[in-house]
Every structure is written in C-alpha cells, then in structure tokens.
C-alpha positions as CSV (number, residue, x, y, z in Angstrom):
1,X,-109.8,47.8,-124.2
2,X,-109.4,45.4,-121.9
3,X,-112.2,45.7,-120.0
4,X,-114.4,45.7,-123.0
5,X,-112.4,42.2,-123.1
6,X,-113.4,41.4,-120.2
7,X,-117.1,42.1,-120.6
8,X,-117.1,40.2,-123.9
9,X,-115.5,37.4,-122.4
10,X,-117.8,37.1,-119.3
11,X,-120.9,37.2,-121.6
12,X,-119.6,34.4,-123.6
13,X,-118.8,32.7,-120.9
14,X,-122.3,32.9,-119.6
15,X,-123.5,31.8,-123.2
16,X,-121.8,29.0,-123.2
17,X,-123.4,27.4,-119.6
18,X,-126.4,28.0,-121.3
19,X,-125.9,26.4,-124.4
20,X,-125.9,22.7,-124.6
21,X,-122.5,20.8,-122.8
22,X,-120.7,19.1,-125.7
23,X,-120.8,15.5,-125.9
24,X,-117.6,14.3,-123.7
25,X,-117.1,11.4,-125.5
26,X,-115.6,13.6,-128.7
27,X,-113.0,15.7,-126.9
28,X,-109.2,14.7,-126.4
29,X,-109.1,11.9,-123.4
30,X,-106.6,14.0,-121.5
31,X,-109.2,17.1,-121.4
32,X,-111.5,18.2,-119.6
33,X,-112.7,20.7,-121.3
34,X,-112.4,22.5,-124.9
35,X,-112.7,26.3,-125.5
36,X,-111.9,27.5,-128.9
37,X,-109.1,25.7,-130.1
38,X,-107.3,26.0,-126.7
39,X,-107.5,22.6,-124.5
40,X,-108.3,23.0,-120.3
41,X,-106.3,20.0,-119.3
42,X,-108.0,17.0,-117.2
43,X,-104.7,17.3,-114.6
44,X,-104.8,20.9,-115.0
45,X,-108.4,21.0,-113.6
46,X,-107.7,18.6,-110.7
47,X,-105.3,20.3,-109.3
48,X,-107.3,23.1,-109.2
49,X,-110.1,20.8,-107.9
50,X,-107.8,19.7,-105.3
51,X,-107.2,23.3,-104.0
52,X,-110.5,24.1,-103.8
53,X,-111.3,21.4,-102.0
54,X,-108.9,21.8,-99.4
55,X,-110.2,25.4,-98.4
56,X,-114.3,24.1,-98.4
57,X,-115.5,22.7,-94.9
58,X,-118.3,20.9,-96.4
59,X,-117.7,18.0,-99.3
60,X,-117.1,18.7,-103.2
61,X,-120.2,17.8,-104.9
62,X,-121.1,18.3,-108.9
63,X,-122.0,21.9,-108.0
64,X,-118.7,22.7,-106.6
65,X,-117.1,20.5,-109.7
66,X,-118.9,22.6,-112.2
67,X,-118.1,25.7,-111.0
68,X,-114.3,25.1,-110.5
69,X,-114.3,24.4,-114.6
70,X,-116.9,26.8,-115.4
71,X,-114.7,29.5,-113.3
72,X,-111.6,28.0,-115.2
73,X,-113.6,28.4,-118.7
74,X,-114.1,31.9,-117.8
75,X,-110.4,32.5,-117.5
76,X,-109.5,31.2,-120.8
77,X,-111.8,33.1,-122.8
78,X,-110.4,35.9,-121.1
79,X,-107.0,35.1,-122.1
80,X,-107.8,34.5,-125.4
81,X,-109.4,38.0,-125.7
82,X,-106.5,39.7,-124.1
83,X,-104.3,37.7,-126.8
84,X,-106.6,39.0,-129.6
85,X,-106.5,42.8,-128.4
86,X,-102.9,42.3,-127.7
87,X,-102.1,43.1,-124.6
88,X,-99.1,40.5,-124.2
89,X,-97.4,43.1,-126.8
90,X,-98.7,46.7,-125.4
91,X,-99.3,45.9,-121.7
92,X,-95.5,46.0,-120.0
93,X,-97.1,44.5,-116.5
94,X,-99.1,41.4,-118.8
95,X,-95.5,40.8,-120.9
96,X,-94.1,40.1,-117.4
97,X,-96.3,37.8,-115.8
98,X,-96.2,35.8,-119.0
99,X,-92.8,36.1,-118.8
100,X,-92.2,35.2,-115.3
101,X,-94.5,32.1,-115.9
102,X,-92.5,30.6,-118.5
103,X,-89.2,31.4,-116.5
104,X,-91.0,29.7,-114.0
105,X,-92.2,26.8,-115.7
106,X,-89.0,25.9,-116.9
107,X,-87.1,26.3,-113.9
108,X,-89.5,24.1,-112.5
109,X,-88.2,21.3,-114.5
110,X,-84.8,21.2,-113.3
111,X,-86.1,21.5,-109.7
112,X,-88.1,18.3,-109.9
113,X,-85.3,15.9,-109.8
114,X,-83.5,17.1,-106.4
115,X,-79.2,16.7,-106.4
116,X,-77.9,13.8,-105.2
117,X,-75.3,14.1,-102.3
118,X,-72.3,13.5,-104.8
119,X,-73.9,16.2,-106.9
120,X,-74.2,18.5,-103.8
121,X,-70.0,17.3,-102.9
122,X,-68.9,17.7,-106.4
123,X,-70.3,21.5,-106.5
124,X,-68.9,21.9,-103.5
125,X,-65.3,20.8,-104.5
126,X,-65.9,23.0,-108.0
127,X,-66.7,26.0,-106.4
128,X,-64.7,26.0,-102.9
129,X,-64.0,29.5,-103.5
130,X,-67.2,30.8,-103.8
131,X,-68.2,29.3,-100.3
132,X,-65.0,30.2,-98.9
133,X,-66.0,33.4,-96.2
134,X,-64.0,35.8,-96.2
135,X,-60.8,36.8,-93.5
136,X,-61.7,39.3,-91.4
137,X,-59.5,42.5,-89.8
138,X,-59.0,44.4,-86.5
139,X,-58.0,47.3,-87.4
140,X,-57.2,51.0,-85.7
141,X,-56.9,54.5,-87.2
142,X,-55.9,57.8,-85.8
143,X,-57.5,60.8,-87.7
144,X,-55.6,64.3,-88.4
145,X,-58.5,66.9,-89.7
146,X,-57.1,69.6,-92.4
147,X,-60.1,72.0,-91.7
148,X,-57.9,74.2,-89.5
149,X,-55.0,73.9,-91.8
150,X,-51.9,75.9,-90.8
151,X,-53.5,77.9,-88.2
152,X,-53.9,74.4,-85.4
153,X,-51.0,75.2,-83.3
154,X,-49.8,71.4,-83.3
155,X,-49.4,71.8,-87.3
156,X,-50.2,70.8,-90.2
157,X,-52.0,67.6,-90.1
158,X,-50.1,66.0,-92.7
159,X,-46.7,67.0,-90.4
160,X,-49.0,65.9,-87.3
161,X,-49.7,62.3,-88.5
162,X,-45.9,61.9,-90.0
163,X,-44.8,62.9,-86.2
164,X,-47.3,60.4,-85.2
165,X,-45.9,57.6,-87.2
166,X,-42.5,58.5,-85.8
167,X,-43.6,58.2,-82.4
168,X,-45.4,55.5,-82.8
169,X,-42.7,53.5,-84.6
170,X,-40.0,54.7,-81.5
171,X,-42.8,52.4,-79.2
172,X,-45.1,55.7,-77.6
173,X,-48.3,54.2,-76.8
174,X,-51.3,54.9,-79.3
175,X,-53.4,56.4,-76.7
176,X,-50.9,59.0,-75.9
177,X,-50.2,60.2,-78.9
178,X,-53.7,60.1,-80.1
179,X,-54.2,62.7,-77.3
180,X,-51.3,64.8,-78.1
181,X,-51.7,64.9,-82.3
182,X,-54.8,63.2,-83.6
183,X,-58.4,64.7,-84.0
184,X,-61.4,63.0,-82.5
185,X,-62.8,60.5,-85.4
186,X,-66.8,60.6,-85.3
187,X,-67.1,57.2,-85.8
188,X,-64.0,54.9,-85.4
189,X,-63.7,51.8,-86.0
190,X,-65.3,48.9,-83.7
191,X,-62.5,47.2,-81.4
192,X,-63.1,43.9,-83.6
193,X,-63.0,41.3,-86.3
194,X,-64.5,42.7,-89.3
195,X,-64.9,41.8,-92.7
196,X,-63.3,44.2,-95.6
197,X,-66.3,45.2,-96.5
198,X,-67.8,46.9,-92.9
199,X,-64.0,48.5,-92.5
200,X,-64.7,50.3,-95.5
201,X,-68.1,51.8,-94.4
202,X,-65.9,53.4,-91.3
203,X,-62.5,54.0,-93.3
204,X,-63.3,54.5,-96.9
205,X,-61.4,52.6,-99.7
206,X,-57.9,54.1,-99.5
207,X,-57.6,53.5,-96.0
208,X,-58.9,50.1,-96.1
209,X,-56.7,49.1,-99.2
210,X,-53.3,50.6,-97.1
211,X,-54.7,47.8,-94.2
212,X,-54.4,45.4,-96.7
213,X,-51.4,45.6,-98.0
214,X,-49.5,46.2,-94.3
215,X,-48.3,43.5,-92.2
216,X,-49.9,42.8,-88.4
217,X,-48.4,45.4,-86.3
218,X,-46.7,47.9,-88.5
219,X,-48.3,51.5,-88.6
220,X,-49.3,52.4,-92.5
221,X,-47.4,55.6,-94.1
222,X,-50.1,58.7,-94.0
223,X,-53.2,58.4,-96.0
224,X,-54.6,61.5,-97.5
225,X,-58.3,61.0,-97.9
226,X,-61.8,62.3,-96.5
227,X,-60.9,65.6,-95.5
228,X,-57.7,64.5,-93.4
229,X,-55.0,62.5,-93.1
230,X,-55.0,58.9,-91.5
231,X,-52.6,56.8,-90.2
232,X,-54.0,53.1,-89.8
233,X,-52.7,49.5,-88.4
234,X,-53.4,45.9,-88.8
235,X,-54.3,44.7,-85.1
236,X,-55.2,41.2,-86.1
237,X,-55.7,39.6,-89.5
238,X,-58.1,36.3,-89.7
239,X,-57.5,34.2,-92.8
240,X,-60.5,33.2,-95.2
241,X,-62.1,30.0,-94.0
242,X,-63.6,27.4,-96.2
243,X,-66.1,25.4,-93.9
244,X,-66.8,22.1,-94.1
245,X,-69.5,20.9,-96.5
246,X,-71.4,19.4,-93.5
247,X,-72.6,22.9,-92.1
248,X,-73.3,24.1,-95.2
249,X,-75.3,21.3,-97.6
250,X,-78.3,23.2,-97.8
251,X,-76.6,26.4,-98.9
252,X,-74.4,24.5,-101.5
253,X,-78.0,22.0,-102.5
254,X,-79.5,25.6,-103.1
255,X,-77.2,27.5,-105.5
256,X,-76.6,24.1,-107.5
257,X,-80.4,23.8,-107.8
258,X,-79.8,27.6,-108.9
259,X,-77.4,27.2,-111.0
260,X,-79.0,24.5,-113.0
261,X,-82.1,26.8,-113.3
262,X,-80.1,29.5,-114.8
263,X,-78.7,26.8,-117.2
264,X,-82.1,25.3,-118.7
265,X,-83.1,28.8,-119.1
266,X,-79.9,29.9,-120.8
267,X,-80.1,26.8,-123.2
268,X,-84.0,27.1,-123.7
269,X,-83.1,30.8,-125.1
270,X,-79.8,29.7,-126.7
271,X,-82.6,27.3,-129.0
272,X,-85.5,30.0,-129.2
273,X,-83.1,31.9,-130.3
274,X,-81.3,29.7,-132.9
275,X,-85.1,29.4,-134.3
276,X,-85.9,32.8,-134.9
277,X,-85.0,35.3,-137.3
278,X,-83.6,37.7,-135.2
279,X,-82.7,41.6,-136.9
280,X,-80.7,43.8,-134.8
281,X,-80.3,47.7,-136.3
282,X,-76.5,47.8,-135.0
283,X,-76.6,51.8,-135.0
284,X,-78.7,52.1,-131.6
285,X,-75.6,50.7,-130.3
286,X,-73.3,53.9,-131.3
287,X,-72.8,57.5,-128.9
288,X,-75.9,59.5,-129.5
289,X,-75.1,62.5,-131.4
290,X,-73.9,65.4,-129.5
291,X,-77.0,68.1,-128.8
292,X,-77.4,71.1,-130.8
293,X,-75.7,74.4,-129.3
C-alpha cells in the first residue's frame, strides 16, 4: 500500500509540473505554494532554500528554486496519500515520527526563550537536592566462604567471622587475621572513596546497607549473604556535597530548560485531553483470568 502511494503520488506530482502553474496572485500571501487543501508555507520553503543553498558550490538560480518547491510538492502529496491509506493509524514506525515531531515542535517553543540567570539560581535553590552529589565510602570486608561448611578445619564460617570480629575488636590487625580466618574475596573492594552505588556492585545490598548504618571505625556484626559470611567496616565516610552554582550553570540551565519542556507537553496533553471524548473499558485493567488446567 504504500508504495502504490508512493507511485500515485510521484505521477501526480509530475502531472502537476506539467500542467499550467497557478496564478500567484490568488493564493494566501504567506504561501508559497498550494497542494490540495494543504498550504507549503513561504518561510517553510526558505528555510529549506536556505539549506540547500548552503551545501551548492555554484549560486541558486530559478532552476535550483523550482526544484527545491517542486521536490517539497512531491513530499506533500505523498503525505497526504499516506494520510488517506492510513498509515499514521496501521504503521507503528509512521505513528512515531509523527509523534516525535509534535513532541518536538512543542518543546521547541519553550526552548526559544532561553532562562535568565535568576531563572537558572532560583532552580538551583528549588532543587539543591537534586544537584547535591552524593557522599562517598571507603570501605573494607573480610570474606568467610560456607562451601566447605563444617569440614574447614578453622570452622564454621559463621563461628570464623564472629572470632574475627572478636579479634578485631581486642585491636589484632586486619591483615592478620584475614590470613588466619578469612577466605580470599575474588574481587574486593578498591582501597578508595566510592559512591554507594559502585560498593554495591563489589558487596551486594546487605553488606552495603550494614556500611551504612555503622559508624567510621567500628567492625559490622556478621552478614550472611552471597554464599558466605562478611564482616565489613567504614574506613572513611565523605559527606554529600552541594557545589556551587558557578561550576555547574550549564547542568542546572539544562534540566530547567528540560523541565519546562516536560511541562508544555504535560499541559498541551492535559488540554487535548480535556477536548476529547476519551472511553476507557476499565476491565483490561483487572488480573487476567487464571489458564485452564
């Protein structure tokens, strides 16, 4: 279907620059062109023009000018043929292009009209938080593996770590005990600042949550989780910092320009929607039925 549209809308196309060009004095003043009942707008084809232009070597003369619209003609009877054999209904890829464009377009109009600098300040003050970074953690674990279970002649790891602890608490140097009780980690944690979020790609969430609930210094109580038991400590805590708005203005210019966008479009649905009967079949909201045995 829609290349038969196409074909039918590149012969009519080609009809048309045979035909005779309608007199421009009786079409609208701001087009510059009319096919079917849909205008090609004089600015529209300018900028167009313009682009054109700017990738030619040699200079835009009437040839050049008549093809850009001719070429611009084309594409509208094409559009209007896909809009006649419905594809802005059937075709999923078409619904989003349209889709996209009109997102687009309308985002477009918030972004013309840049924030001022008290606009930029006042998001920044609203929204501290958001630009706040987060703290960061050292951190250290020792690892007690429960694959061998009771036959590791040091124990149980669960007794292991809790001995550990013990020994740790009494002032016995990590390294020494690590040696004596702990099992080789496979990937340990990096001898750093790091943000939650890392620590919890080395440790997993039950360790990292026991880090954050210690004090600097202090050994946690054992942590059953991934196959072992852990024993983890806060070497260093960094608090969140809020940087200044100065080293930041573009980031904070770009999310209120963002934010802004998401609001025109929010409000431009809000009113499409207040205008259109809208029926919603609340059933395909309930549990589908269980399957047949």
């Amino acid at each position: 279907m829609l290349l038969a549209g196409a074909a039918i809308g590149l012969a009519l196309a080609s009809l048309g620059l045979l035909e005779e060009r309608p007199d421009p004095e009786r079409l609208p003043p701001e087009a510059a062109a009319v096919v079917g009942d849909r205008t090609i707008r004089r600015v529209d084809y300018q900028r167009v023009l313009a682009g054109v232009a700017g990738d030619l070597r040699s200079p835009v003369d009437e040839t050049v000018r008549r093809r850009v619209l001719d070429r611009m003609i084309d594409e509208e009877l094409l559009v209007q043929r896909a809009l006649e054999l419905g594809l802005a209904v059937i075709d999923r890829r078409v619904r989003g292009e349209l889709t996209a464009g009109l997102i687009d377009s309308i985002v477009a109009e918030v972004d013309g009209a840049p924030p001022s600098a008290a606009d930029v300040e006042r998001h920044y003050e609203e929204n501290r938080d958001f630009f706040t970074r987060p703290g960061r953690l050292r951190a250290r674990t020792l690892y007690f593996s429960t694959r061998r279970g009771d036959q590791d002649p040091r124990g149980p790891a669960l007794e292991r770590a809790r001995t550990a602890r013990s020994r740790l608490l009494a002032g016995e140097a990590v390294d020494s005990v690590e040696t004596a009780l702990a099992d080789r980690q496979v990937s340990p944690i990096p001898d750093t600042l790091l943000p939650a979020s890392k620590i919890r790609d080395y440790v997993g969430p039950s360790v990292l949550e026991a880090l954050l609930e210690i004090e600097a210094g202090t050994w946690s109580e054992p942590i059953e989780a991934g196959g072992g038991v852990h024993l983890a400590t806060l070497v260093e805590r960094e608090p969140s910092i809020a940087p200044p708005l100065s080293e930041i203005e573009a980031l904070v210019r770009q999310d209120l320009q963002r934010r802004r966008g998401d609001e025109a479009l929010r409000a431009y649905l809000d009113d499409l929607e207040a205008r259109t009967p809208i029926l919603i079949d609340e059933t395909v909201f309930a549990d589908p039925p269980a399957p047949a045995d």
